[in-house]
C-alpha positions in Angstrom: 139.4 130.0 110.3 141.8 128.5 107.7 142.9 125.3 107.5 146.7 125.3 109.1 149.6 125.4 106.8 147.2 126.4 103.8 149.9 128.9 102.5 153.3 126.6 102.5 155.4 126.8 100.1 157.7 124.0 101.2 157.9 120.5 99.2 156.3 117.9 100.1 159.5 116.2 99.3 161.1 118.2 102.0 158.5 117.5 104.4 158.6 113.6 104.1 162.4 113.8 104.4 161.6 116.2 107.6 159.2 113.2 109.2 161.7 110.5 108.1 164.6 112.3 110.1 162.1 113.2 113.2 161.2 109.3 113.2 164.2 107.9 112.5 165.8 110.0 115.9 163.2 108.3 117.9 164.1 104.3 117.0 162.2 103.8 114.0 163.2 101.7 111.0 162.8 100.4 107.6 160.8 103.8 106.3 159.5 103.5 103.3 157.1 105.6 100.7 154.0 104.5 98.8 153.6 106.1 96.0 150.4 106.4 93.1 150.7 108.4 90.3 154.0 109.6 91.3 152.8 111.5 94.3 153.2 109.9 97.8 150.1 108.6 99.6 151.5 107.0 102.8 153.9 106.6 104.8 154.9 103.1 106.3 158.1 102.1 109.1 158.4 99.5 111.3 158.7 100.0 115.6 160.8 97.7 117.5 159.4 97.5 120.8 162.4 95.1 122.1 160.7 91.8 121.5 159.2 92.5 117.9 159.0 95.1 114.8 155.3 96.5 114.8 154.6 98.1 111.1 153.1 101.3 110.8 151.0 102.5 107.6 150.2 106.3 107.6 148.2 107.4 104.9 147.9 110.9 103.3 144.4 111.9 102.1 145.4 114.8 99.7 141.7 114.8 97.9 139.8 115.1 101.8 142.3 118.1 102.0 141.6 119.5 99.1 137.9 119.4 99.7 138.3 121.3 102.9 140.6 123.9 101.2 137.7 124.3 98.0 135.1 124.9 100.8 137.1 127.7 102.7 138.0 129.1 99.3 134.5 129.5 98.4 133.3 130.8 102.0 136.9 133.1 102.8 137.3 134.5 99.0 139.6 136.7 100.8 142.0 134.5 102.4 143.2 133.6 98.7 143.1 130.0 99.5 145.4 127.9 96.6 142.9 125.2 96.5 144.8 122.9 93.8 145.8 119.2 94.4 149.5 120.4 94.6 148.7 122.8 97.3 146.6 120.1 99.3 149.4 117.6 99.2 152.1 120.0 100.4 149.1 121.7 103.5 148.6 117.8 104.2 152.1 116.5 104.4 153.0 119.4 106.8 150.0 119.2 109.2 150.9 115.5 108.9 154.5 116.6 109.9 153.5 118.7 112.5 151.4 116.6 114.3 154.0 113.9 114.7 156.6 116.7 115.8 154.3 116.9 118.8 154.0 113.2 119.3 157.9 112.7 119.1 157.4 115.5 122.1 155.3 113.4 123.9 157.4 110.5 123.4 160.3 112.3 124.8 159.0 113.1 127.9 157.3 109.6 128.5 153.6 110.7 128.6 152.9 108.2 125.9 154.9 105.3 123.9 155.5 104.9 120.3 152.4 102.5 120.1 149.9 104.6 121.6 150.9 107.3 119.0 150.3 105.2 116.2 148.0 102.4 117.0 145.1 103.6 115.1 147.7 103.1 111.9 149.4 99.8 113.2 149.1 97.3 110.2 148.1 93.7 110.9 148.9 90.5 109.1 146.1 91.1 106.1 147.7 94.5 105.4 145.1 96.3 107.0 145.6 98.8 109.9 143.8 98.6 113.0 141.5 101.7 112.5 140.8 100.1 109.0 139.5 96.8 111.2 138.0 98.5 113.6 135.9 100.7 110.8 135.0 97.4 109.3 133.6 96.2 112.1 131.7 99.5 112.7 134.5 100.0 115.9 132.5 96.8 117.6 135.4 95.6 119.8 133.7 92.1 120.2 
């Protein structure tokens, strides 16, 4: 089976914008884009959970996605998988998109709150996020 999205055509431009309005509707603020050799690479925005903002880091790993996409290429020639960089950034962004639609949806109908969603990607004080920490630590919790 193919990775999901792997034939949008829509702009990873567009998509980012679609992800800043989806969080922005739910409470979020401060959103802003980090960017390396022009292309975006995460996504960061602060939470305010009533007593203090809680910063959020999500990153975009274009290159994993392409290697997925050049492996399913190879083993589905059929499937005419566009297995360029460009492609990968635009199939990650909109799975990326995607998956938070369906956490906003969650959200809505109080199954979770916004820092379950995003506590693997919570950044603390060194700039790291807590998944980062955790994988340091080899996800040793003492």
């Amino acid at each position: 089976m193919a990775i999901l999205n792997y034939t949008t055509q829509i702009d990873v431009y567009k998509t980012v914008a679609e992800i800043e309005r989806m969080l922005s509707e739910h409470g979020v603020m401060s959103i802003m884009k980090q960017y390396e050799d022009g292309q975006i690479v995460s996504l960061s925005f602060l939470i305010d959970d009533g007593e203090k903002k809680i910063p959020v880091r999500m990153p975009i790993r274009v290159n994993e996605c392409l290697k997925v996409m050049q492996k399913q290429k190879e083993e589905h020639p059929r499937m005419q998988i566009k297995a360029t960089k460009e492609q990968a950034s635009k199939v990650a962004w909109r799975i990326m998109k995607d998956w938070i639609e369906v956490q906003m949806a969650l959200l809505e109908i109080n199954m979770v709150r916004f820092e379950e969603i995003f506590l693997p990607y919570i950044e603390t004080a060194d700039g790291k996020t807590i998944y980062e920490k955790l994988e340091d630590r080899k996800f040793l919790l003492e």
